[in-house]
N, C-alpha and C positions, 0 to 999 in steps of 0.2 A: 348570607352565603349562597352561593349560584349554583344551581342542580347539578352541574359536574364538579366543585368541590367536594358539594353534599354527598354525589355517592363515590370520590374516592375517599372520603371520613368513611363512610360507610364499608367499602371494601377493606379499607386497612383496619379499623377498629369496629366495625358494626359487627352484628350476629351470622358467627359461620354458620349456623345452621339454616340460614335463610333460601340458600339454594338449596337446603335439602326437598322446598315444596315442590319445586318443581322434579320430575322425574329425569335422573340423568339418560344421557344419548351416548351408548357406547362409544357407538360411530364416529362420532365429532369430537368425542373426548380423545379420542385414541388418533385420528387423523390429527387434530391439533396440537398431540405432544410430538408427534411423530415430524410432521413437517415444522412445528419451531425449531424441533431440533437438531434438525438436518439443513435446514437455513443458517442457525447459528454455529453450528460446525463450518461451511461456505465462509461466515461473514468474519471467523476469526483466520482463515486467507485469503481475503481478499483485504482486510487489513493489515496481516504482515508483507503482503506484496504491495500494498500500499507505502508503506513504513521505509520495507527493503528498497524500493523505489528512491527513495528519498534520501537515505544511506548512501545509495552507490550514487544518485547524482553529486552529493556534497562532497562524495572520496576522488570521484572521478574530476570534477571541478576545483578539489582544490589543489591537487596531482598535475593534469593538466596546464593550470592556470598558471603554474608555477615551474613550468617547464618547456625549454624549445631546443630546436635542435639547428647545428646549420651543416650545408651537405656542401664541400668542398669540391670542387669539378674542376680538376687539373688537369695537364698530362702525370705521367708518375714520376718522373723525375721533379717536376715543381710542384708535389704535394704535398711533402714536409714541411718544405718552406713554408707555403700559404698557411697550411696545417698551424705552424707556431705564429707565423704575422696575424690572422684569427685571434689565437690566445691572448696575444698583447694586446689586441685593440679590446676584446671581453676583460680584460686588466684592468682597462682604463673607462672602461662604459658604466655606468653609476645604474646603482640598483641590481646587478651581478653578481649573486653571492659565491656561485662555484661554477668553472668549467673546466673542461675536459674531454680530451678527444679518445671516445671509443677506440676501444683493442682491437685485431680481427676476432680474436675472440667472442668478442660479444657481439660484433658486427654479423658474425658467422649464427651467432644465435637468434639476432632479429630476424634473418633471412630462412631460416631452417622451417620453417612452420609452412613457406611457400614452395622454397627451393629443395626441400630437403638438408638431409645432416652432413652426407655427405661430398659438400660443396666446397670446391677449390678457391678462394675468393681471389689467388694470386691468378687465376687464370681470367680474371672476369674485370674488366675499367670500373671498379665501382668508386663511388664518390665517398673522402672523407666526411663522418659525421662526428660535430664536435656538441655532446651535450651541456647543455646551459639550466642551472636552476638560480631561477631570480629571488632578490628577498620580498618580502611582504608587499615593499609596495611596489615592487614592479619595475620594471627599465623601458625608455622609451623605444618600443619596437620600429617605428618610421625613423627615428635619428639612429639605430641602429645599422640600420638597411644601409644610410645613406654612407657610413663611415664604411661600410664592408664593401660596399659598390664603389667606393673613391680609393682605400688602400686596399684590398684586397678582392680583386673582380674577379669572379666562381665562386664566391661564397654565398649562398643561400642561405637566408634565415626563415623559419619556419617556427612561427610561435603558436601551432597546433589550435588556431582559433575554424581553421577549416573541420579539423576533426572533434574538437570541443563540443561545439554548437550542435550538432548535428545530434551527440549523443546524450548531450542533454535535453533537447526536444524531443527524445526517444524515450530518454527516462521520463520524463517529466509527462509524457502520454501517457505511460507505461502506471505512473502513480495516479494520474486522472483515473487508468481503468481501474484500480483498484478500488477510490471512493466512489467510482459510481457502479461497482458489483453492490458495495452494503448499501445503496440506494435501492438497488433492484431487490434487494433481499427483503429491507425493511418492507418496501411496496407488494412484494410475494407475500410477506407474512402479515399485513393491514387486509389484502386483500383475500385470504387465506380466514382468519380470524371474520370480519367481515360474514362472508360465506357460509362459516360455523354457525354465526348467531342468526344468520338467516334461516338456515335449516334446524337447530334449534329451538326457535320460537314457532314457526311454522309448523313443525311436528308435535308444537305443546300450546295450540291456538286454541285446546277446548281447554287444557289446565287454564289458561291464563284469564279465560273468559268465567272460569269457575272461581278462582283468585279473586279477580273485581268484585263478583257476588259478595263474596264471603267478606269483602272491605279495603282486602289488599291495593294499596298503589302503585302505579308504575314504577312510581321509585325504587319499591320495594323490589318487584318482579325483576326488573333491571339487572339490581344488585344482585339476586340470584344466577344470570348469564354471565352480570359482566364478570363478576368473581370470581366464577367457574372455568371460564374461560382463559382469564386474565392469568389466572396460577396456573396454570397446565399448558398454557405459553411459557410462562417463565420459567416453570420446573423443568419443560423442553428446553428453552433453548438454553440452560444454565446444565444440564446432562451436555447439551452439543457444543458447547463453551468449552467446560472439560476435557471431551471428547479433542477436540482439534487442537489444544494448549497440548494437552499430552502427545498428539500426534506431531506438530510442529518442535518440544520438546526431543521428540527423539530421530528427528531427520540429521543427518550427518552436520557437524560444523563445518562453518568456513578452514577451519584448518587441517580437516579433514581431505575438503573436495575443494579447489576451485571454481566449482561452476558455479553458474549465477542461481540456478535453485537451492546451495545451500547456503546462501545469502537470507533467504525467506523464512528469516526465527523473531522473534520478540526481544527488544531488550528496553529496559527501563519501562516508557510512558507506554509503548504496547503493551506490557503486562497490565499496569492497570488499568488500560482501555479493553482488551478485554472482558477482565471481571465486571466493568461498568456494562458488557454489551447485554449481558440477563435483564440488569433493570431497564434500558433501553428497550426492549423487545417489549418486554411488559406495558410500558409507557403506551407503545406503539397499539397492541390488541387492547389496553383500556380506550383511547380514543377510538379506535376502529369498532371494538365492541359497543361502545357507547354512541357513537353514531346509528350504527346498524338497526342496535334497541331503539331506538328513539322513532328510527323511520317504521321499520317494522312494526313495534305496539301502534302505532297510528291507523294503523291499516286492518289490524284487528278491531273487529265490532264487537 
């Protein structure tokens, strides 16, 4: 068995009282639960923003992907017409499952958010828009083109891959910053723990030198910090776990708010990525811890 199997047998089933030889460190006890657990509050959003990330690229791509629109640019007397020669030719275009040419109505509503509500649309040349949703697998957009530019010229087709792309390479950064907050976090709390056991040992470099006398091995002493250490990371950051679950639990739903932060909740595999992140933390201050002891008892005489 290899010295770090041996001492996490030892952590998980060896003698809790082993840490009791050495004398605890308020200090480092209490900084240690304090900052896991306020890292792992952080690293349960920066996971759901990761998540949420991921959501909205899959909703928006398969919405988009599935949808174009084409803007009709007549005089007004020849809009109708084009208007319905449009329809027949999307009639006859394979891969086409529904279309339809917006109301003023709703025309009035795309444009209100820029133009305001109360806009005249009969007083304005604007171009019909005729929406298109395709099936599963798609319609050829370039033989599309060609047929609208050969029988019906002002027709514009727009299969939204200009606006697509852009915001998915938005999201998709957006989910990158996500998993690399819980990188920074884990590395805050490796080097955090870390830090503990340097100060630690250091301040307990005559106990430890009394220890060896007495017969004690490093093993032994080890399993004292790394234990100590290793559970009061995890008791932090599974308090801070909690802490942020409940807090993202009670942020308004999506049906509530449409903005994009109440997008940023748990469902399904985030919840039990979550509750996995305590033992994860733990994991993290055992090799940290276990490192630090190794370098540090070395350097004690």
């Amino acid at each position: 068995m290899t010295p770090v199997l041996s001492l996490l047998r030892n952590l998980i089933f060896g003698d809790i009282r082993a840490d009791s030889v050495v004398p605890p460190s308020g200090f480092t006890n209490q900084l240690t639960l304090f900052i896991s657990g306020a890292m792992a509050f952080l690293a349960v959003f920066g996971l759901a923003l990761s998540l949420a990330s991921g959501r909205l690229a899959t909703k928006w791509n398969n919405e988009l992907a599935r949808t174009a629109t084409i803007r009709i640019i007549a005089p007004p007397d020849q809009l109708a017409g084009k208007t319905e020669a449009t329809l027949k030719v999307l009639q006859t275009t394979s891969g086409v499952a529904e279309a339809r040419a917006l109301t003023g109505v709703e025309q009035q509503a795309l444009l209100a958010p820029w133009l305001g509500h109360d806009l005249r649309l009969d007083l304005l040349p604007l171009p019909q828009l005729v929406e298109i949703i395709s099936e599963k697998v798609g319609f050829d957009a370039t033989g599309l083109r060609l047929r609208l530019l050969a029988e019906v010229p002002g027709a514009i087709l727009d299969n939204h891959d200009r606006l697509r792309l852009p915001l998915l390479d938005a999201v998709f950064r957006m989910q990158l910053l996500g998993w690399g907050v819980l990188v920074l976090i884990f590395a805050v709390v490796a080097a955090m723990v870390t830090l503990g056991t340097n100060v630690s040992l250091a301040a307990n470099a005559q106990v430890v030198n009394v220890l060896r006398l007495l017969g004690a091995t490093d093993s032994y002493i080890k399993q004292a910090f790394v234990r100590r250490l290793t559970i009061k990371t995890f008791v932090g950051s599974t308090l801070g776990i909690l802490l942020g679950l409940l807090t993202i639990w009670a942020m308004p739903s999506v049906d509530k708010s449409h903005g994009f932060l109440s997008g940023i909740e748990l469902q399904g595999e985030g919840w039990i990525i979550s509750l996995l992140l305590p033992f994860v933390f733990g994991v993290v201050a055992f090799v940290a811890t276990v490192n630090a002891a190794n370098q540090v008892l070395r350097k004690i005489s």
